[in-house]
C-alpha positions as CSV (number, residue, x, y, z in Angstrom):
1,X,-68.3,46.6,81.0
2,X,-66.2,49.2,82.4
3,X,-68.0,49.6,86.0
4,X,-67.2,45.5,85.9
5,X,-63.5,46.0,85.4
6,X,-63.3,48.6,88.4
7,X,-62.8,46.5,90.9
8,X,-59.3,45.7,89.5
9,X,-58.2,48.4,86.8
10,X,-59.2,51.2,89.4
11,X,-55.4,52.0,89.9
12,X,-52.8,50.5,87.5
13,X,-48.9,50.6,87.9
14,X,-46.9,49.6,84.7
15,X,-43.1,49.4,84.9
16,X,-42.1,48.7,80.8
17,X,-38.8,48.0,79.3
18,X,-40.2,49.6,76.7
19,X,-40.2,53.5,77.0
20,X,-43.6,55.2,75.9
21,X,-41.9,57.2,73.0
22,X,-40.9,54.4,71.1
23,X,-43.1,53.6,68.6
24,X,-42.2,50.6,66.8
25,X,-43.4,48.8,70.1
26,X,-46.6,50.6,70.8
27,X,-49.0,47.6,72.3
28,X,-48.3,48.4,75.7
29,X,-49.3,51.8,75.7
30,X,-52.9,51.0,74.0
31,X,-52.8,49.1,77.5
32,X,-52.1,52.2,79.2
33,X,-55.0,54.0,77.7
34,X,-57.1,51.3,78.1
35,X,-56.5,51.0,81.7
36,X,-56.7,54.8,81.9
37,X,-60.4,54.5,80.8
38,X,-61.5,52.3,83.6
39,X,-58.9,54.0,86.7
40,X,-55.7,55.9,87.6
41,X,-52.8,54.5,85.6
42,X,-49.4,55.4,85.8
43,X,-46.6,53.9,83.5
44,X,-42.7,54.2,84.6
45,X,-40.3,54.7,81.9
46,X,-36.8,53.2,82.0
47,X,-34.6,55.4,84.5
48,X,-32.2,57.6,82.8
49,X,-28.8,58.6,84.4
50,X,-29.3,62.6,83.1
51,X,-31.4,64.6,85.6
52,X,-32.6,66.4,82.6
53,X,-34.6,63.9,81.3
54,X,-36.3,62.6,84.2
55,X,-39.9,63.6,83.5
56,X,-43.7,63.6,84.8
57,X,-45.8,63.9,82.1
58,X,-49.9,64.0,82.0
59,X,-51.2,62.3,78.4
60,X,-54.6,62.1,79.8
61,X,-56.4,62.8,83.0
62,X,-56.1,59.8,84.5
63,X,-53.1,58.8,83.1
64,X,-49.1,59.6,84.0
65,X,-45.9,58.9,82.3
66,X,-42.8,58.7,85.0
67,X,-39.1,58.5,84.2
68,X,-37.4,58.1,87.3
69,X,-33.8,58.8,87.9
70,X,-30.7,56.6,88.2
71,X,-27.6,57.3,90.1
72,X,-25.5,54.4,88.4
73,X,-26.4,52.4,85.5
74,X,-26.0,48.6,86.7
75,X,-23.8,46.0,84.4
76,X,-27.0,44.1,83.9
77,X,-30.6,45.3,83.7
78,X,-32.1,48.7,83.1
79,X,-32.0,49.6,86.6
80,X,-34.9,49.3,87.8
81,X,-34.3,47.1,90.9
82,X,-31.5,49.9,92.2
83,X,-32.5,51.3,95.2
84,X,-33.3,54.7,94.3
85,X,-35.3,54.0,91.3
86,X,-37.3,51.7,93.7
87,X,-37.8,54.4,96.0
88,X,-39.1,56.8,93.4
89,X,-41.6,53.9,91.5
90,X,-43.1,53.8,95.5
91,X,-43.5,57.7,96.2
92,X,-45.1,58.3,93.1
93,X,-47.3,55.1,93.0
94,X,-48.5,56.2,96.4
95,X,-48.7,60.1,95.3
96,X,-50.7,59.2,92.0
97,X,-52.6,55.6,92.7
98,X,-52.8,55.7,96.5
99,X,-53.4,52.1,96.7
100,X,-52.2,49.8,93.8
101,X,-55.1,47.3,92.6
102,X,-52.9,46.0,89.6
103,X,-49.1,46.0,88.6
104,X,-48.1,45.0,85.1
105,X,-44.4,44.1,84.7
106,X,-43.7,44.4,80.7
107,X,-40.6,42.5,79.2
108,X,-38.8,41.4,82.7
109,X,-40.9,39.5,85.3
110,X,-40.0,42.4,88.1
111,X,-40.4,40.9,91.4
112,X,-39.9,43.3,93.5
113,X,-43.4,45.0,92.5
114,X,-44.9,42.2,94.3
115,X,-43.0,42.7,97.9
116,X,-43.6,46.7,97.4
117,X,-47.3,46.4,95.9
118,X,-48.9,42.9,97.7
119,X,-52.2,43.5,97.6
120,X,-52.4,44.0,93.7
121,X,-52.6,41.7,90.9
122,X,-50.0,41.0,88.9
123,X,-49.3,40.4,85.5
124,X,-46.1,39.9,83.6
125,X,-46.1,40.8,80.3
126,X,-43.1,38.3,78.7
127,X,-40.8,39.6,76.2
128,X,-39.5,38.0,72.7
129,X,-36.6,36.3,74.5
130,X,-38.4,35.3,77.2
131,X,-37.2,31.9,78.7
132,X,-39.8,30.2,80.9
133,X,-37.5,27.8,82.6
134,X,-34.4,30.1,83.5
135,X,-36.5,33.0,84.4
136,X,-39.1,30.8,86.6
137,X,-37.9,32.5,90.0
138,X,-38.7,35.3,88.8
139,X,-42.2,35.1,87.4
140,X,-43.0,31.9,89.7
141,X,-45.3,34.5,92.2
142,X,-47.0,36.2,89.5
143,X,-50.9,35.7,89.4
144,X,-50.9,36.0,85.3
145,X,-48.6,35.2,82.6
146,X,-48.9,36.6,79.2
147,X,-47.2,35.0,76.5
148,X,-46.4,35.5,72.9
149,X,-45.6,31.9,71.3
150,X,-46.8,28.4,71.3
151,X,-43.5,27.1,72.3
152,X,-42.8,29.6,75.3
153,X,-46.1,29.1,76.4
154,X,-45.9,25.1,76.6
155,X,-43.1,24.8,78.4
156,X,-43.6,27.6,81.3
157,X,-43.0,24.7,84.0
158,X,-46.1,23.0,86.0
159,X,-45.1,24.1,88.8
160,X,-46.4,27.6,88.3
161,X,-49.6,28.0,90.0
162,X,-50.8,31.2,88.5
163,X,-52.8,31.6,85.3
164,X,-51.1,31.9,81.8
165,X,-52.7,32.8,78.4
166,X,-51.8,32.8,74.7
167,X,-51.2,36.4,74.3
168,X,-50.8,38.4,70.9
169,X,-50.0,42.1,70.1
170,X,-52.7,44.6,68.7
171,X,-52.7,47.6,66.7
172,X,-54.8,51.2,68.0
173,X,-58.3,50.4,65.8
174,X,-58.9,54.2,66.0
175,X,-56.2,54.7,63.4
176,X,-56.4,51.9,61.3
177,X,-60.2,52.3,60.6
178,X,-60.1,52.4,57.1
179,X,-62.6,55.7,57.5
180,X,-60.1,57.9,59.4
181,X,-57.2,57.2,57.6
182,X,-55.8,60.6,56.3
183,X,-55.2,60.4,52.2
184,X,-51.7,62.1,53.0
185,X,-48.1,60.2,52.3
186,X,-45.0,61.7,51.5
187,X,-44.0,63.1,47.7
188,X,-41.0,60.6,47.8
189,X,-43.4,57.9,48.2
190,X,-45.7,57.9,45.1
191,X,-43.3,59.2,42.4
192,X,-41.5,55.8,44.0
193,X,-44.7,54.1,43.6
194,X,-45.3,55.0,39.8
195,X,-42.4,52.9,38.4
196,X,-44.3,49.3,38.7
197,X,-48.1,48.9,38.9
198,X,-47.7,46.7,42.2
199,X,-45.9,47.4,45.5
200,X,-44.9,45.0,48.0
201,X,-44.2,46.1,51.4
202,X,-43.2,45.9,55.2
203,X,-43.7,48.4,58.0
204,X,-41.5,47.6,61.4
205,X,-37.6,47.7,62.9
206,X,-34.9,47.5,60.1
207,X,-32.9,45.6,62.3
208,X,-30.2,42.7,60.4
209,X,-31.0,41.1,64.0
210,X,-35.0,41.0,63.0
211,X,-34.6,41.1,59.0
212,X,-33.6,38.5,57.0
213,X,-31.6,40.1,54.2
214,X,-30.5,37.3,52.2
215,X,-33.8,36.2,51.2
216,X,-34.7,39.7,51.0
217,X,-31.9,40.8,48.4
218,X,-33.1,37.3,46.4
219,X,-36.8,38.5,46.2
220,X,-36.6,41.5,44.9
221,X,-34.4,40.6,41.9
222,X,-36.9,37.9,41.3
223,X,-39.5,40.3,41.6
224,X,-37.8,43.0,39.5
225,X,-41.1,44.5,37.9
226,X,-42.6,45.6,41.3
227,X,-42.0,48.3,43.7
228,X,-40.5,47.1,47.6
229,X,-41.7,50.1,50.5
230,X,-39.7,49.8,53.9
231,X,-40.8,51.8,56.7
232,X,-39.1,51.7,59.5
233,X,-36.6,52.7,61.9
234,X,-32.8,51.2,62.2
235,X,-31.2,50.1,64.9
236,X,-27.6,52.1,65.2
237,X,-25.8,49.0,64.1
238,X,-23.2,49.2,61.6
239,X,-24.4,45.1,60.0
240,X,-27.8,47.2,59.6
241,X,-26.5,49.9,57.3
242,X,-24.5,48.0,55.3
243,X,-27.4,45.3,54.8
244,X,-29.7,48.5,53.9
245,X,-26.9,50.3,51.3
246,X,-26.9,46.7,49.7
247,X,-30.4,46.3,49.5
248,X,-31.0,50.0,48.1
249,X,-29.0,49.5,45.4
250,X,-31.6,48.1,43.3
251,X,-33.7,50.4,41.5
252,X,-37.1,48.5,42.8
253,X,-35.9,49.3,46.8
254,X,-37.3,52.3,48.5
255,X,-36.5,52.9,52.5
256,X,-38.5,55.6,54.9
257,X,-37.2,55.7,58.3
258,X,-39.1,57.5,61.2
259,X,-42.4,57.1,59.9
260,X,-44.8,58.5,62.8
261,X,-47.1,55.8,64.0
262,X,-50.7,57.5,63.1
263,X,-49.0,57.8,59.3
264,X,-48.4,54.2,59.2
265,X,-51.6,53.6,57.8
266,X,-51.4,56.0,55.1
267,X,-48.8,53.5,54.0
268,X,-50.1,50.3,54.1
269,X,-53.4,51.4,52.8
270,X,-51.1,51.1,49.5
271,X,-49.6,48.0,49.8
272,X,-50.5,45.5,47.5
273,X,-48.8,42.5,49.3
274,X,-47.2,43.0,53.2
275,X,-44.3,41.2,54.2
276,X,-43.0,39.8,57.3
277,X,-39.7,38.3,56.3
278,X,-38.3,37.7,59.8
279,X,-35.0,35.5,60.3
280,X,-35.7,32.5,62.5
281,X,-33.2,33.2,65.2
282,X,-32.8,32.9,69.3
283,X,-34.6,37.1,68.2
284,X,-37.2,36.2,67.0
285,X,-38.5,33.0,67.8
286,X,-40.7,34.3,71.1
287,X,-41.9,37.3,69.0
288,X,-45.5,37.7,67.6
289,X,-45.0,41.2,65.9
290,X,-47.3,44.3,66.2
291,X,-47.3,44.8,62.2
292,X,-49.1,41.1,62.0
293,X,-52.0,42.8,63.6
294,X,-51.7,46.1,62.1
295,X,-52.1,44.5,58.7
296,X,-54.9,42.4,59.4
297,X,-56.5,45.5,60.2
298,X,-56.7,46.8,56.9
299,X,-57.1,43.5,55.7
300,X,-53.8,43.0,53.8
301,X,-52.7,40.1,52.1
302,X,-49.6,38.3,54.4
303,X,-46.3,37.0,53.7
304,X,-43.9,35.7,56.6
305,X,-41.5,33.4,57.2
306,X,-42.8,30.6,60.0
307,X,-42.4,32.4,62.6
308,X,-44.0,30.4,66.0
309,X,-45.4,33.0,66.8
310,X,-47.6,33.4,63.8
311,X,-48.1,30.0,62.1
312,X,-51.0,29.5,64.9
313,X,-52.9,31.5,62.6
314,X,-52.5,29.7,59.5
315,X,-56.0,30.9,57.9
316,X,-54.9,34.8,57.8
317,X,-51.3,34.7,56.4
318,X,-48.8,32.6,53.6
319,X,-45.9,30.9,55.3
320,X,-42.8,30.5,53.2
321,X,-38.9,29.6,53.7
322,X,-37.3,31.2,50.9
323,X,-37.4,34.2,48.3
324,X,-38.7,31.7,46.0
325,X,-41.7,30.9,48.3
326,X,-41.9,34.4,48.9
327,X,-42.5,35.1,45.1
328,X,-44.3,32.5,44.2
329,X,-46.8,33.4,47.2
330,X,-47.1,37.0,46.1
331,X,-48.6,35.8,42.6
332,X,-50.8,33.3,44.2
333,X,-51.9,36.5,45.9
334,X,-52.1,38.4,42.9
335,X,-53.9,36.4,41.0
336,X,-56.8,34.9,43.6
337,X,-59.9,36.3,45.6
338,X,-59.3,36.7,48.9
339,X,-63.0,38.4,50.4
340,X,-63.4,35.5,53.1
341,X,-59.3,35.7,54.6
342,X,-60.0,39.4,55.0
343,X,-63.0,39.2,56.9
344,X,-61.4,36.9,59.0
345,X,-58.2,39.2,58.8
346,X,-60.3,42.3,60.7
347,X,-61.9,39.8,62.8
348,X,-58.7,38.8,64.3
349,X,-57.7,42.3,64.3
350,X,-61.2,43.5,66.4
351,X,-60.6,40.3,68.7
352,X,-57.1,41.6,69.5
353,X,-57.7,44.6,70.7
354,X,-56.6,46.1,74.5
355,X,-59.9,46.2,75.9
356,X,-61.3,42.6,74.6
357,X,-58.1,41.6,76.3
358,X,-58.3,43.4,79.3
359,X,-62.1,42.1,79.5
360,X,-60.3,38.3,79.1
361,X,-57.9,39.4,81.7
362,X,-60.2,40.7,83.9
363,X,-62.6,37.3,84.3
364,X,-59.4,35.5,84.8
365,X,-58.2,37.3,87.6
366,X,-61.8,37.9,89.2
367,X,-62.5,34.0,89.4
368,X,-59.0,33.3,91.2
């Protein structure tokens, strides 16, 4: 399979809104390591303004992480485009891949890899507030789009002449094989976990921008006889706190912030019921999250709100609009069978990974 994907995974650039570090949105980099299998990969962080932190790092053997430097930050945009960062993301392409077979452009449709890089294969990786009409120009030349939801998908104009596909996020299997998963969690965690016999959870961003608090306060005072587990990170913003300091007030709310992704797991493993109680907002509505697939993985039960993203895959979660759907869900859950959804659950999760992707990706660009 690999000696097939050579002829266009055999040097990969990858310039990602997304820096490496951050974990709550680790997909791409299972792309990265992927690609790094089959040929010379090298991702480019955001530029940073501090000298300091501009950094070459080595994960792997075939495999570097760049963060080039910026002179200025620009008004709009992370910088990339500025001339000097352009210059940098072309020495080191040419330094580490010699000659670029594929360039994948993750969040913003980044047209300039396309003048700098013509010979390779492009792919833009859309983002949660991607808008396929506004942003045409800049995708328009791409040979692949991938994106996230139904709705963003269907209206990415005719006039686009490349391929597109109805992407979704994955999880790293390695981890969340229920074999390797270490028996390890924090202290804090089960003397939490002893007051009620069931625990309801959600792993992902504690952002008010993502979360939908109101419906969240109203569930768990319905639900007062069973444990809620965030983990999670927040966002810096002050609407965040408060909505957390309101939330753990009640004596059935535990938060745990900067989780580490391989300990995620350990968490979920625990779970009885995992949530996904997303607002449906101009945020969230071109999002298909990472924890939907890292949940099938372990073959949790679901709860979410209908987000567009996820209602395509009716068969593996429970949709509901309220805290009272949310409860009344979570006992349905409680109190049925549910052997057949979680085979279908890992299924999905196997189906998603990066390299049965890449493999779709791959036949796609090879025929065109």
């Amino acid at each position: 399979m690999i000696q097939n994907q050579k002829r266009i995974w055999y040097s990969n650039l990858i310039l990602s809104d997304i820096p490496w570090e951050y974990y709550l949105h680790p997909c791409p980099v299972f792309y990265a390591k992927e690609l790094s299998k089959i040929g010379h990969t090298l991702w480019i962080n955001p530029p940073t303004r501090n000298p300091l932190k501009v950094r070459l790092l080595r994960p792997s053997k075939n495999l570097i992480v760049y963060t080039p430097w910026i002179f200025k930050r620009p008004i709009c945009g992370l910088g990339f485009e500025c001339t000097e960062v352009r210059n940098q993301i072309i020495f080191i392409a040419n330094f580490a891949l010699k000659q670029v077979s594929s360039v994948w452009s993750i969040s913003t449709a980044y047209e300039f890899l396309l003048e700098d890089f013509p010979l390779a294969r492009s792919i833009f990786w859309s983002g949660d507030f991607f808008d396929p009409i506004s942003e045409f120009d800049a995708y328009k030349n791409f040979d692949l789009v991938l994106c996230l939801t139904p709705p963003k998908f269907e209206t990415i104009p005719a006039a686009f002449n490349g391929n597109r596909i109805n992407f979704n996020m994955s999880c790293d299997l390695n981890i969340f094989n229920e074999n390797y998963i270490k028996q390890k969690t924090c202290k804090s965690f089960y003397k939490f976990t002893t007051n009620f016999s069931k625990t309801v959870g959600y792993v992902g961003t504690l952002s008010s921008r993502r979360l939908d608090y109101s419906l969240l306060r109203k569930l768990v005072d319905i639900c007062s006889d069973t444990n809620f587990v965030f983990v999670g990170k927040k966002d810096g913003l002050e609407s965040t706190d408060k909505e957390i300091k309101e939330l753990t007030k009640r004596v059935n709310v535990f938060v745990f912030e900067d989780v580490e992704y391989p300990e995620i797991p350990n968490y979920l493993k625990r779970f009885d019921v995992c949530l996904i109680p997303y607002k449906l907002n101009p945020a969230n509505i071109g999002t298909c999250p990472n924890k939907f697939v890292e949940y099938c993985a372990l073959g949790k039960p679901i709860v979410s709100t209908k987000l567009p993203g996820l209602t395509k895959f009716a068969d593996l979660a429970e949709f509901g609009s309220s805290a009272e759907d949310f409860s009344l869900l979570i006992q349905e859950i409680y109190n049925n069978k549910r052997d057949g959804q979680i085979r279908l659950q890992k299924d999905f999760a196997e189906k998603s990974s990066a390299s049965n992707f890449l493999t779709r990706i791959n036949k796609i660009l090879q025929i065109n």
